[in-house]
Backbone as a chain_set.jsonl record, in Angstrom:
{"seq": "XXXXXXXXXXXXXXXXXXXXXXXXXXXXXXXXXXXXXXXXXXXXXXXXXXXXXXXXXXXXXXX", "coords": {"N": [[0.838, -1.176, 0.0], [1.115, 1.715, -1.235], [1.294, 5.248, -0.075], [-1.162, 7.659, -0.144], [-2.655, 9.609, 0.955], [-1.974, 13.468, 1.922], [-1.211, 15.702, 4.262], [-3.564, 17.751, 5.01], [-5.252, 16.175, 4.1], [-5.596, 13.766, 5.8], [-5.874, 14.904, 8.176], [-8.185, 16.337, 8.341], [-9.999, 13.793, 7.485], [-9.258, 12.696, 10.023], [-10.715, 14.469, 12.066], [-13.37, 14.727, 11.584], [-13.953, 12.082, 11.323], [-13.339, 11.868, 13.841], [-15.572, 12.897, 15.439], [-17.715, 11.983, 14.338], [-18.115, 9.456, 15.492], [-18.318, 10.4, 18.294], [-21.015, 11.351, 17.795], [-22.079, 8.948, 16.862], [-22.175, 7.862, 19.255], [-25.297, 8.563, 20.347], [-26.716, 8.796, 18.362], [-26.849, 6.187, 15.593], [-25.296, 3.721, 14.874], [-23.934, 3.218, 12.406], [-22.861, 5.191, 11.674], [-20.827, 5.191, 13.42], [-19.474, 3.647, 12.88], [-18.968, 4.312, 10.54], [-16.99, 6.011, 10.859], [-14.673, 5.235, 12.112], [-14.082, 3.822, 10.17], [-12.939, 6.212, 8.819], [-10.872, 7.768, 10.931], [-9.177, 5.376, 10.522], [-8.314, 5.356, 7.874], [-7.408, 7.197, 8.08], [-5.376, 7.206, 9.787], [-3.63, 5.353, 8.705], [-2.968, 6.94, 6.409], [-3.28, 6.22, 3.685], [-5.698, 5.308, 1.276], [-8.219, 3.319, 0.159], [-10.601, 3.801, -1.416], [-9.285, 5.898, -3.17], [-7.522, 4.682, -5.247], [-8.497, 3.115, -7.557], [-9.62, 5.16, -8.857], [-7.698, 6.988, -9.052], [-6.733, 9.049, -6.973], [-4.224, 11.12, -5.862], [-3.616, 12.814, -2.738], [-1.126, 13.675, -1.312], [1.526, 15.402, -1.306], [4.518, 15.596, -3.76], [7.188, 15.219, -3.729], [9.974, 17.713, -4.948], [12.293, 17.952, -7.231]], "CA": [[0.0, 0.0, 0.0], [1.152, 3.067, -0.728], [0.505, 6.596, 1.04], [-1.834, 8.644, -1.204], [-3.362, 10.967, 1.369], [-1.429, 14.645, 2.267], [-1.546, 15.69, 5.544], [-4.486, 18.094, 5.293], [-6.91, 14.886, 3.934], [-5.394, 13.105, 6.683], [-6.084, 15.532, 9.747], [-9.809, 16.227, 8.006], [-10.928, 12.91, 8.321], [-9.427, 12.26, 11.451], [-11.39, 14.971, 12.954], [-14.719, 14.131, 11.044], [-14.43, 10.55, 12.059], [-13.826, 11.39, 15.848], [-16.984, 13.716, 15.422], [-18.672, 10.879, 13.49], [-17.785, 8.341, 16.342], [-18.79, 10.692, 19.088], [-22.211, 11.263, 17.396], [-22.808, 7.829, 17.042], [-23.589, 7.219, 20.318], [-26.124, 9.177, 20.778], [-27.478, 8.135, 17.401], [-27.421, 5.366, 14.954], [-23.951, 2.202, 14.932], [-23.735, 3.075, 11.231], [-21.762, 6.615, 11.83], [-19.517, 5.21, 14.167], [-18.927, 2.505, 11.939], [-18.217, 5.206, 9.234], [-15.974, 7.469, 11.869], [-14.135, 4.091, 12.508], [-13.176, 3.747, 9.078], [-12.246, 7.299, 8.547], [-9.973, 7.51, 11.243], [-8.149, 3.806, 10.097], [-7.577, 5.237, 6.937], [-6.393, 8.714, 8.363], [-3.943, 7.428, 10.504], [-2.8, 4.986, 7.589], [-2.326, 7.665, 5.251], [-3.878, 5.54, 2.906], [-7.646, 5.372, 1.338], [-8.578, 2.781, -1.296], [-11.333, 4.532, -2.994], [-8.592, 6.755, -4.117], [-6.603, 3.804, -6.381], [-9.53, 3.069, -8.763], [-9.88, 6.907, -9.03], [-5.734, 7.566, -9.382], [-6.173, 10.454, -6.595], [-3.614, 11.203, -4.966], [-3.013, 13.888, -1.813], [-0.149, 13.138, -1.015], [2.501, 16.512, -2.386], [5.633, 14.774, -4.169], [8.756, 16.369, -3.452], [10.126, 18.536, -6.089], [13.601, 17.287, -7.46]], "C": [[0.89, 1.249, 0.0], [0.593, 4.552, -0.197], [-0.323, 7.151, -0.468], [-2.791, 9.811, -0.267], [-1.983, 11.974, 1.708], [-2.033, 14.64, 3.709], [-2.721, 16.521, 6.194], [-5.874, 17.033, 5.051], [-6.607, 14.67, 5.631], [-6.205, 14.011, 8.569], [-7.863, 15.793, 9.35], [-10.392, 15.289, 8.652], [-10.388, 12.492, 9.899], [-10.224, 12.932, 12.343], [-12.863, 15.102, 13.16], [-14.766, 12.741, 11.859], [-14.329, 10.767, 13.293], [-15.184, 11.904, 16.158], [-18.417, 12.462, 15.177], [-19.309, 9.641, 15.092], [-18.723, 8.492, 18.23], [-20.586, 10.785, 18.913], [-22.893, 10.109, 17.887], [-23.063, 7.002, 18.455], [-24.878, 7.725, 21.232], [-27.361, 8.788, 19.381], [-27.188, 6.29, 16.557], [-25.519, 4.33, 14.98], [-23.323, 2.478, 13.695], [-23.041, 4.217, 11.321], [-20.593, 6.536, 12.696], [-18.832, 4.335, 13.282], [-17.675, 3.46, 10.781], [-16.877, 5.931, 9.59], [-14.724, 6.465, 11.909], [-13.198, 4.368, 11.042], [-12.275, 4.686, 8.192], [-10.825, 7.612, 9.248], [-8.769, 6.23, 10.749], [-7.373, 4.615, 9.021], [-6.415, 6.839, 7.117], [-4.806, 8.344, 8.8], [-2.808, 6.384, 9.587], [-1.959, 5.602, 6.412], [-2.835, 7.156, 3.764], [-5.517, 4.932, 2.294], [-7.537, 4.771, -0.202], [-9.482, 2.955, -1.9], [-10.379, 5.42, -3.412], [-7.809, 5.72, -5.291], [-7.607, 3.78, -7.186], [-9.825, 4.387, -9.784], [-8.282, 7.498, -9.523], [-6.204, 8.821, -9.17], [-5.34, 10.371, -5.876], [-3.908, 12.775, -4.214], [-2.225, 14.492, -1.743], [0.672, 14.812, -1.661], [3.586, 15.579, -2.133], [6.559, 16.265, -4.272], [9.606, 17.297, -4.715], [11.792, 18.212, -5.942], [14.322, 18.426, -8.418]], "O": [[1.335, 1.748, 1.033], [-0.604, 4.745, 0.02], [0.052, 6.955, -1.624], [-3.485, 10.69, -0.777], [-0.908, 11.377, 1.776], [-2.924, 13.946, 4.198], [-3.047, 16.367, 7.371], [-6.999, 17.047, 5.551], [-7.221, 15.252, 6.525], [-6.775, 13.61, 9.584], [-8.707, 15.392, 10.151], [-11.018, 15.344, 9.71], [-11.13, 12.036, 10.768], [-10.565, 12.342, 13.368], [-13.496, 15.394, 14.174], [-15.49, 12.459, 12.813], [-15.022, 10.101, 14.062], [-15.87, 11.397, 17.045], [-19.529, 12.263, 15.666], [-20.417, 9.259, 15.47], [-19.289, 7.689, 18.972], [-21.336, 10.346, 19.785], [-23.765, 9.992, 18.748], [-23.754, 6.018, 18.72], [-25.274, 7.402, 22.352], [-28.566, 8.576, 19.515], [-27.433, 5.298, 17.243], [-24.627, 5.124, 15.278], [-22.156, 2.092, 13.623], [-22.108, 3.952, 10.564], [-19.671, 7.343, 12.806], [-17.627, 4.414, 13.046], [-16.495, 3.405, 10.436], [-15.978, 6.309, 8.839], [-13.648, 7.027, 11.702], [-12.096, 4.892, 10.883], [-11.409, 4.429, 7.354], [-9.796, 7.725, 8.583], [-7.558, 6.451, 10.713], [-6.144, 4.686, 9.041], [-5.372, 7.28, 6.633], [-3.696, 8.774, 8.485], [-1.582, 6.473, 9.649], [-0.973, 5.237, 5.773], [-2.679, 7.888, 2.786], [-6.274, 4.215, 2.948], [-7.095, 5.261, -1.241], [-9.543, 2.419, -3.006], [-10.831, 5.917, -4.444], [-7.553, 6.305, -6.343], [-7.609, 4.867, -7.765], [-10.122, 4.5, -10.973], [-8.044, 8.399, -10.328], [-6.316, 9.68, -10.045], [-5.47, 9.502, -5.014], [-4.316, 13.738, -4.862], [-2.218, 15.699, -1.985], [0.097, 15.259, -2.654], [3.816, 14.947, -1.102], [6.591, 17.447, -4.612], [9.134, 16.711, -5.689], [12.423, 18.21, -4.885], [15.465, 18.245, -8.839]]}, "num_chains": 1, "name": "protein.A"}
């Protein structure tokens, strides 16, 4: 796997999914679920709906 998020995706969803996570227990299993998987991929750096899509985040270093 490589990285394909930047560090502004990355801090986004991590702060959506803790939002998401906190929500969900006050509401519905299916938003924490979602918050769950936002964070995973935040702190991976890595999000596989972006490969099918060829997005990257990520800024490449300038040579």
């Amino acid at each position: 796997m490589e990285k394909n998020m930047g560090s502004q995706d990355k801090n986004i969803r991590l702060v959506v999914g803790i939002i998401l996570i906190v929500v969900s227990f006050f509401s519905s299993l299916w938003l924490g679920l979602i918050g769950l998987v936002m964070v995973a991929t935040s702190l991976m750096g890595f999000c596989p709906a972006y490969v099918p899509l060829k997005i990257s985040t990520l800024k490449k270093d300038k040579k």
